[in-house]
Every structure is written in structure tokens, then in C-alpha cells.
C-alpha positions in Angstrom: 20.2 -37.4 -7.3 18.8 -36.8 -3.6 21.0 -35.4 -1.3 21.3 -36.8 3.0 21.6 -35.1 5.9 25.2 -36.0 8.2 24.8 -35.8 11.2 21.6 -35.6 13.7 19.2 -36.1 10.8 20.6 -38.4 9.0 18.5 -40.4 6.5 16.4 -37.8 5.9 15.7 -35.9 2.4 18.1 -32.3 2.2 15.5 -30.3 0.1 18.0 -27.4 -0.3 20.1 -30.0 -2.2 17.2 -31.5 -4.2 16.4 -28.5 -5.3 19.5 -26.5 -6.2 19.2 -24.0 -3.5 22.0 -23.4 -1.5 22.2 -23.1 2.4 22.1 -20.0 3.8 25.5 -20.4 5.8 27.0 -21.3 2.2 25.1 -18.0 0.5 26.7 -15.8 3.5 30.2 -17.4 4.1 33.4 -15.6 2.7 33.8 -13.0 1.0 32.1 -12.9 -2.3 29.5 -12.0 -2.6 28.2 -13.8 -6.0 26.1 -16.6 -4.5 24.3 -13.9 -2.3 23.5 -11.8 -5.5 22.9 -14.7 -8.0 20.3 -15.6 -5.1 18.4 -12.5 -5.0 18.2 -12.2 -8.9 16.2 -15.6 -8.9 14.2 -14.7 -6.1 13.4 -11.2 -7.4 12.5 -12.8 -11.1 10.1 -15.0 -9.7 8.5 -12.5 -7.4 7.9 -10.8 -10.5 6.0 -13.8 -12.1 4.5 -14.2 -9.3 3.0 -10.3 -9.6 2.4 -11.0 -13.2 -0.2 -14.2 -12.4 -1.7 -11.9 -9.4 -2.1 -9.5 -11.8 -3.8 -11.8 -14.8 -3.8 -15.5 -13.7 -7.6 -16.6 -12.1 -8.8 -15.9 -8.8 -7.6 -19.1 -7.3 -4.1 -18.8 -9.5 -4.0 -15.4 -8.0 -4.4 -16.3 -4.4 -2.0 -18.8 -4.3 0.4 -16.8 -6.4 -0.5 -13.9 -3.6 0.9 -16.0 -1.2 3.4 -17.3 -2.6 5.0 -13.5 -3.4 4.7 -12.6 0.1 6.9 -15.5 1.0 9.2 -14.8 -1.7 9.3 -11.2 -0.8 9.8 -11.9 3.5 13.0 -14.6 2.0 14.5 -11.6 0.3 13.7 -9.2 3.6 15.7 -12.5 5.3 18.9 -12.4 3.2 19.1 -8.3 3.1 19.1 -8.4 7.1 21.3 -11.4 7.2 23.9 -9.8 4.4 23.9 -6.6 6.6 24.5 -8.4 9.7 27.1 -10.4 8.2 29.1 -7.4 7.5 28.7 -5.5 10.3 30.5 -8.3 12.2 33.1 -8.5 8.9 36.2 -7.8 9.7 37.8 -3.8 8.5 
């Protein structure tokens, strides 16, 4: 089932909801913290299959897998620094 945009950019494809992943603002909103952490297990399991076919997959496997780690790896920089500013501005 494909998912639309409201709004501005409406008709157009929402690939968050095509593929399961969920909006940022939805990972960060309220206070549990489940979504956030459920998140960075995914993302940390397939960095680590990413490593594995740097590691053993072909040259051309391994470049693209390369790349593909390093964006995996900058998403997860993304949602530690957006966590942290999140609860800085929480609420004591």
C-alpha cells in the first residue's frame, strides 16, 4: 500500500511510509523512547552487514557496501545529536 503526502506535496510517493521507516519527528516526539532505540538497533544491524560484505563481499560489492555504511553510520550520528538535543530542550 503506498502512502501520500497532505499537504504542499500532495500526490507524491511518502518513501518513509513505503518502506516502514518512520519520520524523524514521530522517532523524537514524546516521551518514550522505544521507537528511537528500536531505530538504532536496525540501523546498527545492518551497518554490521554492511562491514561483513566490505569485509568478504567482491570489490564492487564492497565499494558500494563501503558507501552505503558510511551513510548508515552519519544516520545514526543524526539521531544521537538529534536525541540529545531533544532532551536538552525536555522539560525537568
Amino acid at each position: 500500500m503506498t502512502t501520500l503526502r497532505e499537504g504542499a506535496d500532495a500526490g507524491t510517493v511518502d518513501l518513509a511510509g513505503l518502506f516502514n521507516y518512520p519520520s524523524l519527528g514521530r522517532l523524537l516526539e514524546g516521551g518514550d523512547p522505544r521507537a528511537l532505540e528500536e531505530m538504532r538497533g536496525r540501523l546498527t544491524r545492518t551497518n554490521q552487514e554492511l562491514e561483513r560484505v566490505v569485509r568478504q563481499g567482491t570489490r564492487e560489492d564492497a565499494d558500494r557496501a563501503a558507501l552505503a555504511a558510511r551513510a548508515v553510520t552519519l544516520t545514526l550520528a543524526l539521531l544521537d545529536t538529534l536525541d540529545g538535543m531533544r532532551r536538552e530542550g525536555a522539560p525537568r
